[in-house]
C-alpha positions as CSV (number, residue, x, y, z in Angstrom):
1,X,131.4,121.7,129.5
2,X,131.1,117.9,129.5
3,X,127.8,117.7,130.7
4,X,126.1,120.9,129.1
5,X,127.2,119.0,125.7
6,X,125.7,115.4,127.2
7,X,122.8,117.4,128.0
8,X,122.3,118.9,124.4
9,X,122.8,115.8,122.8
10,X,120.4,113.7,125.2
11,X,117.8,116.6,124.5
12,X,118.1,116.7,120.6
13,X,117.5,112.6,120.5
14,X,114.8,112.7,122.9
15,X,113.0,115.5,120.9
16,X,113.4,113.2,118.2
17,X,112.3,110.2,119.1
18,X,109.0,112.2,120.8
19,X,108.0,113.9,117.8
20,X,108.7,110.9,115.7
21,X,106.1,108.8,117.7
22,X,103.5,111.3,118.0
23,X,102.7,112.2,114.8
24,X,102.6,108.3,114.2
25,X,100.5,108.7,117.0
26,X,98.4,111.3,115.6
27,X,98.0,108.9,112.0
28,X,96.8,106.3,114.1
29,X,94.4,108.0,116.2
30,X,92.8,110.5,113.5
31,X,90.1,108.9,110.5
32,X,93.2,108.0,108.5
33,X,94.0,105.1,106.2
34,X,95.7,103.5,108.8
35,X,93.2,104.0,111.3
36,X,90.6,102.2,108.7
37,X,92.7,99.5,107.5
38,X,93.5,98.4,111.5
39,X,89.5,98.6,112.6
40,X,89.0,96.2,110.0
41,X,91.6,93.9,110.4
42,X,93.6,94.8,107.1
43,X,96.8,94.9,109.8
44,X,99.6,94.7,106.4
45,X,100.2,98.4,106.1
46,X,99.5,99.6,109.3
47,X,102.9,96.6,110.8
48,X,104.8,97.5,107.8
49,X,104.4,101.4,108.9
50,X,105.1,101.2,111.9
51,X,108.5,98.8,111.2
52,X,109.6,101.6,108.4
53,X,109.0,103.9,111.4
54,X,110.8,101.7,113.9
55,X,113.6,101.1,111.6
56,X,114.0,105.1,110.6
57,X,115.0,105.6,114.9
58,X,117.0,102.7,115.1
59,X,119.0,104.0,112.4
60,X,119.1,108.1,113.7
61,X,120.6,106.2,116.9
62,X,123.2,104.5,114.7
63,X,124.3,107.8,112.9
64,X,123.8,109.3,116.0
65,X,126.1,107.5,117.7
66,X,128.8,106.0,115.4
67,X,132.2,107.1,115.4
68,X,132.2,109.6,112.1
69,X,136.1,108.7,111.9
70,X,137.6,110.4,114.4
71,X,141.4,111.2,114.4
72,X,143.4,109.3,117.1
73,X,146.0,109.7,116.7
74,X,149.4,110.0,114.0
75,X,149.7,106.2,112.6
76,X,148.5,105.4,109.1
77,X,147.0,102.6,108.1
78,X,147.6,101.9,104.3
79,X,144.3,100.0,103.2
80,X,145.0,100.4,99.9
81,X,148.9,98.9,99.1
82,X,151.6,98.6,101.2
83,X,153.5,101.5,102.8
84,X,156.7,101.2,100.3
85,X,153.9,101.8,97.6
86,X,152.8,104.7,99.1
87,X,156.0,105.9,99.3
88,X,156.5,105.7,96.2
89,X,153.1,107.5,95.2
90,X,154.1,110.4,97.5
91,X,156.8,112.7,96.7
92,X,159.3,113.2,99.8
93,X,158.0,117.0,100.0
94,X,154.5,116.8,99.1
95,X,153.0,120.5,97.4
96,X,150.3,120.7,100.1
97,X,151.8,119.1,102.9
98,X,150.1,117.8,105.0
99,X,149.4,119.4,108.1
100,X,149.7,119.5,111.9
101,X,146.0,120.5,113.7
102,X,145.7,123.3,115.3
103,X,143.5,121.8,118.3
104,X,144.1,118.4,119.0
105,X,147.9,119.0,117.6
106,X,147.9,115.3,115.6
107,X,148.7,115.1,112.1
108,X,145.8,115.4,109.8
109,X,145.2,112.9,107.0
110,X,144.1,114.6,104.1
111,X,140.1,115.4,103.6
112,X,139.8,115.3,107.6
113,X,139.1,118.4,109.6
114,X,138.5,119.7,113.1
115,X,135.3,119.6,114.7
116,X,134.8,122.2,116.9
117,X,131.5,121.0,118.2
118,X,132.9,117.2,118.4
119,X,136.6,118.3,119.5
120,X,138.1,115.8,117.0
121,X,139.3,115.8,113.7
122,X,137.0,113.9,111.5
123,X,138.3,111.8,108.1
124,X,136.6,112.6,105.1
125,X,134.8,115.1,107.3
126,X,131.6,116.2,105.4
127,X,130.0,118.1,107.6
128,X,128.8,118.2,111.3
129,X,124.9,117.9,111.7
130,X,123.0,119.3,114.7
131,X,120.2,116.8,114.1
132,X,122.0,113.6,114.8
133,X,124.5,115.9,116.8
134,X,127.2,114.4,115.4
135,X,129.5,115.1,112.4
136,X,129.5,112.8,109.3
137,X,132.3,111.5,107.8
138,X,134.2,108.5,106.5
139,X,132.9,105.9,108.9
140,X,129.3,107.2,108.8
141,X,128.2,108.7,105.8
142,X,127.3,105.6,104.2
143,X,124.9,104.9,107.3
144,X,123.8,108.7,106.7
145,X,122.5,108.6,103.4
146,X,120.5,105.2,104.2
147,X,119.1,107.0,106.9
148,X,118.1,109.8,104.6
149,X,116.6,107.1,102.1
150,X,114.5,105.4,104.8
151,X,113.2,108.8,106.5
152,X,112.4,110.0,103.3
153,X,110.2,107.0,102.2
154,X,108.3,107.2,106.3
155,X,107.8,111.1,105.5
156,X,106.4,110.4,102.2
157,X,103.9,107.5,103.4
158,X,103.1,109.7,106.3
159,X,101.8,112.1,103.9
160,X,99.9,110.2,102.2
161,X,98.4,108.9,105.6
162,X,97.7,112.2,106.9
163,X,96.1,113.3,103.5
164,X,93.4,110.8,104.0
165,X,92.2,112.0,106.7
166,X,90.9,115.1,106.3
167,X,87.2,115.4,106.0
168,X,84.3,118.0,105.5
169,X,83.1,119.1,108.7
170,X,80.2,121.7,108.4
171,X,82.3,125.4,109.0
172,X,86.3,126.0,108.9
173,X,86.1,126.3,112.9
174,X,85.1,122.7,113.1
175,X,87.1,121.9,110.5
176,X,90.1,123.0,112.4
177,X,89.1,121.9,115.7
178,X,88.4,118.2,114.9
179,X,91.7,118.5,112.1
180,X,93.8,120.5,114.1
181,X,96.4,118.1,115.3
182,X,96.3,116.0,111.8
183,X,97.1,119.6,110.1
184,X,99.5,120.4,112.3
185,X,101.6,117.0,111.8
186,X,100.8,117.4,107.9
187,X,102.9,120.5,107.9
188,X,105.8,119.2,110.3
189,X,105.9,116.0,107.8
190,X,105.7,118.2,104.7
191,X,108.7,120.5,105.9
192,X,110.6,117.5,107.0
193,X,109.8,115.8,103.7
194,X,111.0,119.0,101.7
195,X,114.4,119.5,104.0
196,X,114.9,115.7,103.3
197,X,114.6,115.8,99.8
198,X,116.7,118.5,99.7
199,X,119.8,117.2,101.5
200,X,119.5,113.3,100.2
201,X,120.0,115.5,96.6
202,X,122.8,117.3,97.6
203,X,124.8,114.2,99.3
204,X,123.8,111.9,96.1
205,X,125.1,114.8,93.4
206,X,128.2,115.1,95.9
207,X,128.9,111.4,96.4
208,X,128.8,111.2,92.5
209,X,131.8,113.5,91.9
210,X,133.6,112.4,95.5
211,X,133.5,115.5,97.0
212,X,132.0,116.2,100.5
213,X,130.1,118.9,102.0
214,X,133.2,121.4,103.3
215,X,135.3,120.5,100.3
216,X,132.1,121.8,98.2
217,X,131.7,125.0,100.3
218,X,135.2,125.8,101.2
219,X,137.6,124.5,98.2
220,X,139.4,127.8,97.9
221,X,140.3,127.9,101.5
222,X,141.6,124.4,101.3
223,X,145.4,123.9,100.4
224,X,145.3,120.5,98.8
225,X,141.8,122.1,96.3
226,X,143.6,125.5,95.5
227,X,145.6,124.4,92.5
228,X,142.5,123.0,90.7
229,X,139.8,124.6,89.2
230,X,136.1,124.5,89.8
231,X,136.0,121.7,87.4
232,X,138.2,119.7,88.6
233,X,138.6,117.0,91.6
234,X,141.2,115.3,92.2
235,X,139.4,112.7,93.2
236,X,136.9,112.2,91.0
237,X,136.8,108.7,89.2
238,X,133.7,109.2,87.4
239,X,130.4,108.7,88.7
240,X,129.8,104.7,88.8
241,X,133.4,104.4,89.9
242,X,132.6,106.9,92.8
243,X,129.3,105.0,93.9
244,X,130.7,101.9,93.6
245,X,133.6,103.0,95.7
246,X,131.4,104.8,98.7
247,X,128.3,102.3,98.8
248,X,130.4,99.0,98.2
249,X,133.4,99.6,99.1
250,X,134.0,99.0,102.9
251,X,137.6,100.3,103.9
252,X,139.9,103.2,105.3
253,X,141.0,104.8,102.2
254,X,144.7,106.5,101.5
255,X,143.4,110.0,100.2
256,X,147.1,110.7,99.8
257,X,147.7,108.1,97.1
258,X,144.6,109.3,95.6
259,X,145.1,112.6,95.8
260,X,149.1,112.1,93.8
261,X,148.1,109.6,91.7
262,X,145.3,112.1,90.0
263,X,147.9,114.8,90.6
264,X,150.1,113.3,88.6
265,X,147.7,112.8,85.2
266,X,146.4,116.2,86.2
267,X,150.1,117.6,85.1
């Protein structure tokens, strides 16, 4: 089992890496900008390019690898107070309780799930991405969306790159032959671009009302979401609070005082 999941994961970030360096392959090679601007020694855009590019694998390999936040084991940490204030904060029988997993049989902290794919439980567990092959969570969502940014500005470029290069070239079969390969990494990077787009929106519109992925998709199925209506989120501080919080903020937040402190202005 080990090994057939070390072997998916290898396989995934190879077939990342590969396709990432031969389309910027295929923009180098082909009449493009890029092509034009290196021949005649105009080397600005052409380095800065292929740094974005560099800098967009170096940081799949970061997501890729970081620990999301898995669950350990049963302590708590309180970042936020001490542990009398937290105390205080939580009533002695907290309505949800929290609960026991299933799987790995440690106490979940509240937002976390299990993984099935990463055997864990996750904190603040978004989502789990076959891409990076890994899930995304507390410790790694941050990295995520800067990852997301920075692809999304290489994908862009790159079609703009790859737009430049087409040329008139007598009938559509030699148009195709001598474009083929340009057009063919022109509608990989568009696709890319469009997915990209897509899912840098969706985390950006979540991040602004602190919400994540599975809480989003699943929030009448989970115990500690049932008792609030679509509206409402417990932990919601408004939207500059909740960007401050998950782009400047650099700790291991106590979703249980969070969670009862809004419970309690909710009643």
């Amino acid at each position: 089992m080990f090994k057939n999941v070390f072997r998916s994961d290898f396989l995934i970030r190879t077939a990342h890496v590969i396709l990432t360096w031969v389309i910027t392959l295929i923009l180098f090679l082909h009449d493009t900008d890029l092509r034009r601007q290196r021949e005649n020694g105009e080397l600005m855009q052409p380095v800065v390019f292929s740094l974005l590019v560099l800098l967009s694998v170096m940081l799949y390999f970061t997501v890729s690898l970081m620990d999301p936040g898995f669950v350990l084991s049963d302590s708590v940490k309180y970042a936020q107070g001490s542990g009398e204030e937290l105390e205080e904060m939580i009533p002695q029988n907290p309505i949800p309780r929290l609960r026991r997993c299933g799987y790995c049989l440690l106490q979940q902290p509240m937002r976390a799930k299990h993984c099935q794919a990463c055997k864990h439980c996750v904190r603040r567990f978004d989502h789990h991405c076959p891409w990076i092959e890994n899930c995304v969570g507390e410790r790694n969502h941050r990295c995520f969306i800067i990852y997301l940014a920075v692809q999304l500005l290489a994908l862009l470029w790159a079609l703009q790159i790859a737009w430049s290069g087409f040329h008139s070239s007598g009938t559509w079969k030699l148009w195709l032959i001598v474009n083929g390969f340009l057009l063919a990494a022109l509608c990989v990077v568009g696709v890319l671009s469009l997915v990209v787009v897509l899912l840098l929106g969706c985390h950006l519109y979540l991040i602004s009302i602190n919400s994540t992925t599975w809480e989003f998709m699943s929030r009448h199925r989970i115990s500690y979401l049932k008792s609030y209506s679509d509206e409402e989120n417990p932990f919601d501080r408004g939207i500059l609070c909740n960007l401050w919080d998950f782009f400047c903020m650099c700790r291991t937040v106590v979703w249980e005082q969070v969670y009862y402190r809004g419970s309690h202005n909710h009643v």
